[in-house]
mmCIF file of the N, C-alpha and C atoms, coordinates in Angstrom:
data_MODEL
# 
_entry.id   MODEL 
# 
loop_
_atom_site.group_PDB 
_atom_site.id 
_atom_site.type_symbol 
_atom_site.label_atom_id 
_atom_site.label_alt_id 
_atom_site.label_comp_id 
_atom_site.label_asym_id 
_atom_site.label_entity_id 
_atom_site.label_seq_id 
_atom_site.pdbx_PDB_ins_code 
_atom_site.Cartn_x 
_atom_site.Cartn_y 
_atom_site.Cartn_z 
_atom_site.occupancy 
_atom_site.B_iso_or_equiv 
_atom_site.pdbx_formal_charge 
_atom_site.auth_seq_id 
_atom_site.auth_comp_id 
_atom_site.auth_asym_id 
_atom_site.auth_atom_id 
_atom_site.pdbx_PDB_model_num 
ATOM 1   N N  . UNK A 1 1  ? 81.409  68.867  109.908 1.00 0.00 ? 1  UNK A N  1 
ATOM 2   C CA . UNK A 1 1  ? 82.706  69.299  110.360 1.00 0.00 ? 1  UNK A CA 1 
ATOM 3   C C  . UNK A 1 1  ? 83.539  69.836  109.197 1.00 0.00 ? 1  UNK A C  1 
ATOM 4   N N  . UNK A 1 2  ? 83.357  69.614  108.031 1.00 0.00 ? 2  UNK A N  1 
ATOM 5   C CA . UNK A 1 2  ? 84.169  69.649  106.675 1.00 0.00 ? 2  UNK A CA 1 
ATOM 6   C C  . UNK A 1 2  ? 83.761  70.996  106.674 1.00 0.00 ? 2  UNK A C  1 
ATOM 7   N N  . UNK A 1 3  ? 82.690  71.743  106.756 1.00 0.00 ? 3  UNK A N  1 
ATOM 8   C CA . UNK A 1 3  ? 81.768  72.922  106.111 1.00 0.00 ? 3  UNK A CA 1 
ATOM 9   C C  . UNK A 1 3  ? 82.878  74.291  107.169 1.00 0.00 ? 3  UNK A C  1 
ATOM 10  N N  . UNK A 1 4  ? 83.217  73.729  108.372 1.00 0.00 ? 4  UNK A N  1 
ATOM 11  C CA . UNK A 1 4  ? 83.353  75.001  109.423 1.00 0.00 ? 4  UNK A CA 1 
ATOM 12  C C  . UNK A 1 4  ? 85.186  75.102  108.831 1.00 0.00 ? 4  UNK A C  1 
ATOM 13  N N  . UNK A 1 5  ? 85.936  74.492  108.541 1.00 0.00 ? 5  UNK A N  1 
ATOM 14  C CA . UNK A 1 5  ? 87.041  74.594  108.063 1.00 0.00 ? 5  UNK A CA 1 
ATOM 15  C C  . UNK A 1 5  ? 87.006  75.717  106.856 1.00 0.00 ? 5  UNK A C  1 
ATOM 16  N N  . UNK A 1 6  ? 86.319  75.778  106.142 1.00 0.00 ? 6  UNK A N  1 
ATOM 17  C CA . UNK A 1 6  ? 85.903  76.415  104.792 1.00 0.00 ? 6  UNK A CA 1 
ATOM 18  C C  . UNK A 1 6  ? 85.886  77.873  105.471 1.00 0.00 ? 6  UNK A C  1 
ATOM 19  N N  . UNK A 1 7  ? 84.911  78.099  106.184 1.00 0.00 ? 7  UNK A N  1 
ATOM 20  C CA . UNK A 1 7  ? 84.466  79.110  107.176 1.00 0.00 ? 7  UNK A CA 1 
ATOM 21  C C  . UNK A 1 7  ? 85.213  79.791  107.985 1.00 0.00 ? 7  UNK A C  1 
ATOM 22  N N  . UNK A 1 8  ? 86.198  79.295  108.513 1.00 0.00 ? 8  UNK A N  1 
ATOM 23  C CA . UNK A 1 8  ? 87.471  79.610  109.463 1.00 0.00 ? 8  UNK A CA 1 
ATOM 24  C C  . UNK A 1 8  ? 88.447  80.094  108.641 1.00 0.00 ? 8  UNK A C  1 
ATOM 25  N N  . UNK A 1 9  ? 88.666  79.414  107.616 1.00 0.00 ? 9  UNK A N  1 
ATOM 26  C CA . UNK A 1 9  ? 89.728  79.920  106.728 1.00 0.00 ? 9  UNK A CA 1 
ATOM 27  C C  . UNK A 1 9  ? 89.497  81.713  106.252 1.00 0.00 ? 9  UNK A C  1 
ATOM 28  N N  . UNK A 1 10 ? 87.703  81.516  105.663 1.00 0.00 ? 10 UNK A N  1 
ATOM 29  C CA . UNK A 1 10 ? 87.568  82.727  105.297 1.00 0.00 ? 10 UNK A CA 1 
ATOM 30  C C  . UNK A 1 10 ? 87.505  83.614  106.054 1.00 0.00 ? 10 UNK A C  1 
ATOM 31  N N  . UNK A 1 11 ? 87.363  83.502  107.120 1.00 0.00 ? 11 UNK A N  1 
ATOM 32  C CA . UNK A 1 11 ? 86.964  84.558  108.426 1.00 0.00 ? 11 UNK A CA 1 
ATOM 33  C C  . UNK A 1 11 ? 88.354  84.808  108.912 1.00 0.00 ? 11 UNK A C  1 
ATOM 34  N N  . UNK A 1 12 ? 89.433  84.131  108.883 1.00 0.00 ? 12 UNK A N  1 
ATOM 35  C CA . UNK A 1 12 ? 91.013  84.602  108.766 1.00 0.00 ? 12 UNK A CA 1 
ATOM 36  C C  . UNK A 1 12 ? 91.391  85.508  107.766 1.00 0.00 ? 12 UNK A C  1 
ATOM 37  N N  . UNK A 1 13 ? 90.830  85.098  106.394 1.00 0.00 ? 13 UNK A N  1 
ATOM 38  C CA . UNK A 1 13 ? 91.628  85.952  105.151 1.00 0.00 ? 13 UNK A CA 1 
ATOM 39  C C  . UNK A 1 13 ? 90.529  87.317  105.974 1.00 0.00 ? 13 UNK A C  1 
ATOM 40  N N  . UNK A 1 14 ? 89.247  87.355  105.919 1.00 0.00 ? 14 UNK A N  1 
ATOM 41  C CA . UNK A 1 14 ? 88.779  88.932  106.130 1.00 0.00 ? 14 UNK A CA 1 
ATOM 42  C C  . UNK A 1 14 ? 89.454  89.621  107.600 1.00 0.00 ? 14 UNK A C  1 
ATOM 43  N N  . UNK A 1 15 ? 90.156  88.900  108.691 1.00 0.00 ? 15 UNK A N  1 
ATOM 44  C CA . UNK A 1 15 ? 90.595  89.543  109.501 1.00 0.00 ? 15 UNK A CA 1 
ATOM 45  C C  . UNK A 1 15 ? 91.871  90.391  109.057 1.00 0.00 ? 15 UNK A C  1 
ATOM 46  N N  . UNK A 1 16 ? 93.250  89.456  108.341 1.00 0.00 ? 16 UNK A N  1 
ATOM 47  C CA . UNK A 1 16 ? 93.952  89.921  107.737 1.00 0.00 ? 16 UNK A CA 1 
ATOM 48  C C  . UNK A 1 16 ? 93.847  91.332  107.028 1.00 0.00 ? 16 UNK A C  1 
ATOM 49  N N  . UNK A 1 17 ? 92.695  91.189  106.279 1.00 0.00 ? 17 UNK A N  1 
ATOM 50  C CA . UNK A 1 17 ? 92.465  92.346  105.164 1.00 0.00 ? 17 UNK A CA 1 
ATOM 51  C C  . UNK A 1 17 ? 92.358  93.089  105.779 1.00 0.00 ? 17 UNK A C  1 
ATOM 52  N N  . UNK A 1 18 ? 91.533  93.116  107.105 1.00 0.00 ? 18 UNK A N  1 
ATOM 53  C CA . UNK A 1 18 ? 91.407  94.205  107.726 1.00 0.00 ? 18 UNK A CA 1 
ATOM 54  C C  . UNK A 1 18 ? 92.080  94.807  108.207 1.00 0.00 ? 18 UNK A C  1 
ATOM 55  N N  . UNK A 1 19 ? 92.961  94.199  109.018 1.00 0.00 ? 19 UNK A N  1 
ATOM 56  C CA . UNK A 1 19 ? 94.363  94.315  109.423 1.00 0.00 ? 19 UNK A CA 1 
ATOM 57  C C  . UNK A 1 19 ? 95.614  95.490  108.724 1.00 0.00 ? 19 UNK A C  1 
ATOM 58  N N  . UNK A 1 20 ? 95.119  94.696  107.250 1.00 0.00 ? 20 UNK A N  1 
ATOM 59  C CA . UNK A 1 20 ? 95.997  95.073  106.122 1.00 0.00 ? 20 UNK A CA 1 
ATOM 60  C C  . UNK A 1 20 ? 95.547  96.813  105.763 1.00 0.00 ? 20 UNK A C  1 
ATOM 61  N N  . UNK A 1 21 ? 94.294  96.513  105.884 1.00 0.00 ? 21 UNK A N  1 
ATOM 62  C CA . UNK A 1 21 ? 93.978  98.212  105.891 1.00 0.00 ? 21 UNK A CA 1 
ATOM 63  C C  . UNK A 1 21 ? 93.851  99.073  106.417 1.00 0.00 ? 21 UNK A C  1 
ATOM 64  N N  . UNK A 1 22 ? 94.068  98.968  107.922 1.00 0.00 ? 22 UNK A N  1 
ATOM 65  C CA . UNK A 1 22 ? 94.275  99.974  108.592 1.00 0.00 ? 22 UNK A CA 1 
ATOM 66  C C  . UNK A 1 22 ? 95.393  101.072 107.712 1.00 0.00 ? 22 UNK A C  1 
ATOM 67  N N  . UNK A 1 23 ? 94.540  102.338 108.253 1.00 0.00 ? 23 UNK A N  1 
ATOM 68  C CA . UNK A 1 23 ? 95.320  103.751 107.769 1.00 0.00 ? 23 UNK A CA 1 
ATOM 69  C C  . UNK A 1 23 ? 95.065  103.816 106.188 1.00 0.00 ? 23 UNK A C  1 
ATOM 70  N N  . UNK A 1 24 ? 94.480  102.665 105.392 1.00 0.00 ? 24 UNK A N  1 
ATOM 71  C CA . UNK A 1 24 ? 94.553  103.606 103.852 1.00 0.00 ? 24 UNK A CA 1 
ATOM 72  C C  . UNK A 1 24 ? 93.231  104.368 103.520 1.00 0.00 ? 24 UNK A C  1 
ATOM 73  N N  . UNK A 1 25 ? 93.561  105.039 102.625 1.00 0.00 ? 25 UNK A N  1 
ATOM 74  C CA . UNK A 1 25 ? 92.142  106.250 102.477 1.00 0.00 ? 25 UNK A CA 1 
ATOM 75  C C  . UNK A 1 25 ? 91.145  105.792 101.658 1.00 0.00 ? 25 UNK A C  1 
ATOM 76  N N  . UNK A 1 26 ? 90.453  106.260 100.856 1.00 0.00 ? 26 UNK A N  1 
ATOM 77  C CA . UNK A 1 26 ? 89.833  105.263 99.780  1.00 0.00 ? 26 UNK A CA 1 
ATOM 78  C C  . UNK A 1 26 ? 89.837  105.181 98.667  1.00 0.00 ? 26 UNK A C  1 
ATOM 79  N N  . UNK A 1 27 ? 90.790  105.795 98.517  1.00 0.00 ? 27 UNK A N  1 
ATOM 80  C CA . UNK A 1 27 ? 91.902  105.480 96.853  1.00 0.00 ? 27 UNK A CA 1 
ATOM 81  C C  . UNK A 1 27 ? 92.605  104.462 97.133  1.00 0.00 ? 27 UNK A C  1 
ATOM 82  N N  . UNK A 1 28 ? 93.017  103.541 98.455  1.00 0.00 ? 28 UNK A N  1 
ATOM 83  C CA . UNK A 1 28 ? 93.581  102.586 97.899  1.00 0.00 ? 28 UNK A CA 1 
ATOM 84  C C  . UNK A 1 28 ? 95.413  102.668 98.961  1.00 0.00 ? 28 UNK A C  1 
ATOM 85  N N  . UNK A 1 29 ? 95.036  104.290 99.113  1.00 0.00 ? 29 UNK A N  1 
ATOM 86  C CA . UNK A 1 29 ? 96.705  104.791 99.728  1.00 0.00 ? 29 UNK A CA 1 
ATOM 87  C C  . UNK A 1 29 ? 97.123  104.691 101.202 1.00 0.00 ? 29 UNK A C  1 
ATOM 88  N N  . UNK A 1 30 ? 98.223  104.240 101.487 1.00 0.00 ? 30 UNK A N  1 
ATOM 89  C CA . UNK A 1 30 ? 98.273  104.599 102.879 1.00 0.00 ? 30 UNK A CA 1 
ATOM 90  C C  . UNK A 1 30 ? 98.215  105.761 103.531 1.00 0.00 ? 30 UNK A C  1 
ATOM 91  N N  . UNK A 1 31 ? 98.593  106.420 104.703 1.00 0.00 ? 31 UNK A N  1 
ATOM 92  C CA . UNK A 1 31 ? 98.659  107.503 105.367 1.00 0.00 ? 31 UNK A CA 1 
ATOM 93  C C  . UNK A 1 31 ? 100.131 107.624 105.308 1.00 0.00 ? 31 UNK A C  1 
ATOM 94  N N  . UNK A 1 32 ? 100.557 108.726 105.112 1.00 0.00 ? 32 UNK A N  1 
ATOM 95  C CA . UNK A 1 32 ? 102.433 108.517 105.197 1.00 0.00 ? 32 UNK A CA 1 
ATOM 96  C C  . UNK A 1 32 ? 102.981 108.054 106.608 1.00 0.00 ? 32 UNK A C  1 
ATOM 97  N N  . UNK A 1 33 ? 102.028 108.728 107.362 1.00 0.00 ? 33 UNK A N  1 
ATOM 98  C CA . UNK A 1 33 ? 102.575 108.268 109.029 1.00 0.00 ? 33 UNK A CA 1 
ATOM 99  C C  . UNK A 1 33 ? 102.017 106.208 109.553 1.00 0.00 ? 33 UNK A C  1 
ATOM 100 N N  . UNK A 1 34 ? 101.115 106.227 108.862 1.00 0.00 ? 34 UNK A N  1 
ATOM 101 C CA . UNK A 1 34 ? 100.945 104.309 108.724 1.00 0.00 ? 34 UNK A CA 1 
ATOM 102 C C  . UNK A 1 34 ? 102.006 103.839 108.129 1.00 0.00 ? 34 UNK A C  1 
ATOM 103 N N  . UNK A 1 35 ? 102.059 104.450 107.424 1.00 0.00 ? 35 UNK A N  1 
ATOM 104 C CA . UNK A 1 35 ? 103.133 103.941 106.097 1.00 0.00 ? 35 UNK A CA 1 
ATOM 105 C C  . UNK A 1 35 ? 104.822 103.683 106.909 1.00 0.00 ? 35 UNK A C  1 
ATOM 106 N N  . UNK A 1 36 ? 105.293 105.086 107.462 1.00 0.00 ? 36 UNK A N  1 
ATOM 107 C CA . UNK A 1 36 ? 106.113 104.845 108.291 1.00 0.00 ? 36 UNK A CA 1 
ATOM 108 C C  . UNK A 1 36 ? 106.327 104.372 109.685 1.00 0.00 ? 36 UNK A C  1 
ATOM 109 N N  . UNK A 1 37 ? 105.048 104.055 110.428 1.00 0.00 ? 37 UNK A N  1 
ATOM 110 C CA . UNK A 1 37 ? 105.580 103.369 111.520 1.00 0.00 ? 37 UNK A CA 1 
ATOM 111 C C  . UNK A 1 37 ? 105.494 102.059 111.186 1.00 0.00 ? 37 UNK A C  1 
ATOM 112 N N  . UNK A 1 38 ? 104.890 101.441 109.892 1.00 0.00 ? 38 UNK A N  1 
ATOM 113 C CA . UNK A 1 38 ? 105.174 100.084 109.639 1.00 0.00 ? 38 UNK A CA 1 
ATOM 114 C C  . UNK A 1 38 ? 106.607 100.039 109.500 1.00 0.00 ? 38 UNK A C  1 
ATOM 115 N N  . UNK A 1 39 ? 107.170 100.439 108.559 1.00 0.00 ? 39 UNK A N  1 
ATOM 116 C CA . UNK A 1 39 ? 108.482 100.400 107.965 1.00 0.00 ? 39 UNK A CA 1 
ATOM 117 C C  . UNK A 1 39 ? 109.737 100.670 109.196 1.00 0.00 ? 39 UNK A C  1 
ATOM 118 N N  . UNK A 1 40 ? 109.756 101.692 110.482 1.00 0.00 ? 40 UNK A N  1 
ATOM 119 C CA . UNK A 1 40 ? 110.469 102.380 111.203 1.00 0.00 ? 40 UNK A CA 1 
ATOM 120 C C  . UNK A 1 40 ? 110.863 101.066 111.951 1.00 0.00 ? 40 UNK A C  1 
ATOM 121 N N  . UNK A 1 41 ? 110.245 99.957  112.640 1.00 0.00 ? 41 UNK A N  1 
ATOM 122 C CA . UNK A 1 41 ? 110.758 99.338  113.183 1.00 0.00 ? 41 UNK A CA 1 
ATOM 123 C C  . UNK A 1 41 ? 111.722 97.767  112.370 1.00 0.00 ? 41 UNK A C  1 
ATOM 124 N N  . UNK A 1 42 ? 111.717 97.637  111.387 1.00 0.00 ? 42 UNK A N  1 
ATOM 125 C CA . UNK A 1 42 ? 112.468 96.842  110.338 1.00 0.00 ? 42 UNK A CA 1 
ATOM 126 C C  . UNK A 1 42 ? 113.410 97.552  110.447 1.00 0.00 ? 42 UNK A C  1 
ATOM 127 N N  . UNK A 1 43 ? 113.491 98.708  110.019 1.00 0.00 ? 43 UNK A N  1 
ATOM 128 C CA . UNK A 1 43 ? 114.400 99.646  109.549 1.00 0.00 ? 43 UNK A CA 1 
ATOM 129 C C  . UNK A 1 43 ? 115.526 99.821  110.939 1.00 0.00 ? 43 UNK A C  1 
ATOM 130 N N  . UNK A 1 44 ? 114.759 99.890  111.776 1.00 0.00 ? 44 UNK A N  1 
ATOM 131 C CA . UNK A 1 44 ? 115.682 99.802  112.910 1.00 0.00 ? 44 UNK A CA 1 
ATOM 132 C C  . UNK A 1 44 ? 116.331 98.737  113.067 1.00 0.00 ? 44 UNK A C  1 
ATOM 133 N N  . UNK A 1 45 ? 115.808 97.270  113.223 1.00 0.00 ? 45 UNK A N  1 
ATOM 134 C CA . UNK A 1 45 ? 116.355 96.324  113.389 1.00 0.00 ? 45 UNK A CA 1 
ATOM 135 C C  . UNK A 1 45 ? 117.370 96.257  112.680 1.00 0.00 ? 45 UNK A C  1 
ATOM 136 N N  . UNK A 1 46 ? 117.386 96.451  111.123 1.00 0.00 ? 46 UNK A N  1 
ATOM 137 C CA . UNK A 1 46 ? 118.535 96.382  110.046 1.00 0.00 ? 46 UNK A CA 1 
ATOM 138 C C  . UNK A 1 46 ? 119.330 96.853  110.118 1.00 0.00 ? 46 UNK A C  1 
ATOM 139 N N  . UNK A 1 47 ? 119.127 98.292  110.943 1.00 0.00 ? 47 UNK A N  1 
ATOM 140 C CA . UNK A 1 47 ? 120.570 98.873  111.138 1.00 0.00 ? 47 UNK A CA 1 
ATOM 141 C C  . UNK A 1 47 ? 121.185 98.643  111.998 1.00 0.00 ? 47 UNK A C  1 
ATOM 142 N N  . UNK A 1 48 ? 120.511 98.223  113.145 1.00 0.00 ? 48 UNK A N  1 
ATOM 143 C CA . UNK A 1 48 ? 121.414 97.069  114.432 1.00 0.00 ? 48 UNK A CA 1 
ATOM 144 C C  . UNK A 1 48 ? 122.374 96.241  114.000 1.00 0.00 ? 48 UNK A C  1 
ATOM 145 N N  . UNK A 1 49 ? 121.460 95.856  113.668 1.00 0.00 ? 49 UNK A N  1 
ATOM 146 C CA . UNK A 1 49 ? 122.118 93.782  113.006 1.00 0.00 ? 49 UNK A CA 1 
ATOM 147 C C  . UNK A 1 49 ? 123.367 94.474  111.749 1.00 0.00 ? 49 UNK A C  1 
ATOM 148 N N  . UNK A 1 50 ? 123.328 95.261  110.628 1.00 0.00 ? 50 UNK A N  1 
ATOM 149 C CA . UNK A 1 50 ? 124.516 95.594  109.824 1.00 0.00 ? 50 UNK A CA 1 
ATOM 150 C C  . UNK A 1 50 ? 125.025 96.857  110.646 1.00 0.00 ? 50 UNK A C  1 
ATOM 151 N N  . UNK A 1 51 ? 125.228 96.701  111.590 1.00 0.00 ? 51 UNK A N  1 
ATOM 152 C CA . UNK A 1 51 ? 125.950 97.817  112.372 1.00 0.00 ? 51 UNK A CA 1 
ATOM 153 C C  . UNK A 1 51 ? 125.828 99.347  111.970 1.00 0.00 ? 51 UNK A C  1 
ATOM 154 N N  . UNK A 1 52 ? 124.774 99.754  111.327 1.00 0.00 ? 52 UNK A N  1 
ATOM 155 C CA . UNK A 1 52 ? 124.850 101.307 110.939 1.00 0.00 ? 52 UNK A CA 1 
ATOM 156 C C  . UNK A 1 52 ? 124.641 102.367 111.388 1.00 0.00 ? 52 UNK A C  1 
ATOM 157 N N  . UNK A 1 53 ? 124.453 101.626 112.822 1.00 0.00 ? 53 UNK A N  1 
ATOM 158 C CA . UNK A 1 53 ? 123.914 102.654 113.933 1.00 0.00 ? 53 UNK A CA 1 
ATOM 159 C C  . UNK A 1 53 ? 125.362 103.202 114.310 1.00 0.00 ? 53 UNK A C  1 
ATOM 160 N N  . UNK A 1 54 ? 126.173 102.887 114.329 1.00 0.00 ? 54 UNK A N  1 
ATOM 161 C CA . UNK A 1 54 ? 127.916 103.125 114.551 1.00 0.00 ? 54 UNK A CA 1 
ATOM 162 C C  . UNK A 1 54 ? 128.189 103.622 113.526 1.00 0.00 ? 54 UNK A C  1 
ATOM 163 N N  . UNK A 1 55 ? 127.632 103.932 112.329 1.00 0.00 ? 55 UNK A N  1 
ATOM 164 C CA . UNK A 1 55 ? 128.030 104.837 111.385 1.00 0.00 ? 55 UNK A CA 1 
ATOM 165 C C  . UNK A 1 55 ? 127.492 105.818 111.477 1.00 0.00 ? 55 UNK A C  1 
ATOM 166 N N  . UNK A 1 56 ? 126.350 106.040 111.668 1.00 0.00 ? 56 UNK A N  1 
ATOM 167 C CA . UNK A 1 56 ? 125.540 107.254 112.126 1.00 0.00 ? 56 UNK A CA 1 
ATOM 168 C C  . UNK A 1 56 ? 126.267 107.755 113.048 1.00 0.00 ? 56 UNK A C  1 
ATOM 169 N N  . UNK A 1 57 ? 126.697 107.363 114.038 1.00 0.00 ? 57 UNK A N  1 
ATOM 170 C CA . UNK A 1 57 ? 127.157 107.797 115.870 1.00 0.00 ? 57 UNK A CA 1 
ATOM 171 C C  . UNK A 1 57 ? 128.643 108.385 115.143 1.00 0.00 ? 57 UNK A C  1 
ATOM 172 N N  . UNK A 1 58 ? 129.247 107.808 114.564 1.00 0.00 ? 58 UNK A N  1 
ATOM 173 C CA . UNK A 1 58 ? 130.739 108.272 113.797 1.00 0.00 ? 58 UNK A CA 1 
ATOM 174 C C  . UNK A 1 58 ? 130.325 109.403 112.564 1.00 0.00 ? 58 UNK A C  1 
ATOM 175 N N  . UNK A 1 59 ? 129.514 109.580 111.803 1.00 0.00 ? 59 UNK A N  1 
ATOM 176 C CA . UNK A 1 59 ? 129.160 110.906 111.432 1.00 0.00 ? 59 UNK A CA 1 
ATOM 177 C C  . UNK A 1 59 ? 128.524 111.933 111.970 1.00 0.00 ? 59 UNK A C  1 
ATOM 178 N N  . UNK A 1 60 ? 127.652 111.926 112.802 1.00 0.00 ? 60 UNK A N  1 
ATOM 179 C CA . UNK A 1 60 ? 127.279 112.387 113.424 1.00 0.00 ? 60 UNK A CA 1 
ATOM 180 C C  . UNK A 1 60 ? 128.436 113.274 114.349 1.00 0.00 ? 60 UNK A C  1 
ATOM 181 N N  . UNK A 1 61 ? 129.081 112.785 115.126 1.00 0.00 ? 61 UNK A N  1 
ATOM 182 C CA . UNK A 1 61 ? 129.965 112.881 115.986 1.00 0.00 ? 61 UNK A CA 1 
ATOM 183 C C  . UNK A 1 61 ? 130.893 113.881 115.519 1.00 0.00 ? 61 UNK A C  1 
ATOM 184 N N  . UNK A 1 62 ? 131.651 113.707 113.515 1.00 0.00 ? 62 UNK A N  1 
ATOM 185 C CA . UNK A 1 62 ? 132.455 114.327 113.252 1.00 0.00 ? 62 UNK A CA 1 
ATOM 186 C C  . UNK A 1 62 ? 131.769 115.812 112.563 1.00 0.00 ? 62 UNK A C  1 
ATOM 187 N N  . UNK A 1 63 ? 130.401 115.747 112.167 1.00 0.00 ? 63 UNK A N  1 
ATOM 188 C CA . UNK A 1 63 ? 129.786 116.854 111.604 1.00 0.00 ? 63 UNK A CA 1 
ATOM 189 C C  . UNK A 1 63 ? 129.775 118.003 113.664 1.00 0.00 ? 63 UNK A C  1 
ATOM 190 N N  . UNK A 1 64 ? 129.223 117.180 114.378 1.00 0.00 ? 64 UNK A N  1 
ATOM 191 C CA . UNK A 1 64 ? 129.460 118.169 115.783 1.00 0.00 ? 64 UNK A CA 1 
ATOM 192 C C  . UNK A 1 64 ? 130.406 118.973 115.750 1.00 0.00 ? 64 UNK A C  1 
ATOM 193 N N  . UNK A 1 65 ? 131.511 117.944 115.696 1.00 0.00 ? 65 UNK A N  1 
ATOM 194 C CA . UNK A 1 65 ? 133.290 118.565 116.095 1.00 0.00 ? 65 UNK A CA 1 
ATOM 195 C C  . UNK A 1 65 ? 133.547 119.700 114.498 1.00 0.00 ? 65 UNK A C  1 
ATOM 196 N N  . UNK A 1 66 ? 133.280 119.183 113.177 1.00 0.00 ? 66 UNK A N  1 
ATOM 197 C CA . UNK A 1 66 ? 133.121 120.915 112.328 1.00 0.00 ? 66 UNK A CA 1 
ATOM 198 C C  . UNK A 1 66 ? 132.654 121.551 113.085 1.00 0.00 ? 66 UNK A C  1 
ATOM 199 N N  . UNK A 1 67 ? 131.174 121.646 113.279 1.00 0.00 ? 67 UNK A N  1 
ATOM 200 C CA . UNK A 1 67 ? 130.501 123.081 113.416 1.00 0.00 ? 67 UNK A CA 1 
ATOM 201 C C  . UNK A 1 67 ? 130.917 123.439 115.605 1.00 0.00 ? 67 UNK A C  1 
ATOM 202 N N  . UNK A 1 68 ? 131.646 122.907 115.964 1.00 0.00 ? 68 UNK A N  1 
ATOM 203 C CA . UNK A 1 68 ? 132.241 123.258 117.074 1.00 0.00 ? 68 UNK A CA 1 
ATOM 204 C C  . UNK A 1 68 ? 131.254 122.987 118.283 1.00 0.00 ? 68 UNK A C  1 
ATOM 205 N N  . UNK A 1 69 ? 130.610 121.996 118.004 1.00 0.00 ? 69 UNK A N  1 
ATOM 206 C CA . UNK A 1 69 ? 129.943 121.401 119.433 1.00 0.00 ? 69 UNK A CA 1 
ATOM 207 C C  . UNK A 1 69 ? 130.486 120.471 120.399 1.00 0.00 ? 69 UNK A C  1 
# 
């Protein structure tokens, strides 16, 4: 029973890795588009939660009203 613990563990770290590598090439790099849909949904959340989505909507809004939309 001691031996399959050993075994489980490692067969977790190689799922991870694998996991982990989806999208990189074989230098090592991601894909820019892997790269950003990891990052796009954090990024969203953060700007929820510190309200910056209301800063966007308030610049946004006043660059329209310049150019006369």
């Amino acid at each position: 029973m001691a031996h399959t613990a050993g075994r489980t563990a490692s067969r977790t770290r190689e799922r991870l890795s694998a996991v982990a590598d989806i999208g990189t090439r074989p230098g090592g790099r991601r894909h820019p588009l892997v790269a950003a849909a990891m990052v796009l949904p954090l990024a969203v959340v953060l700007a929820i939660v510190f309200g910056a989505v209301q800063a966007v909507v308030t610049q946004a809004s006043s660059v329209a009203g310049m150019l006369g939309y």
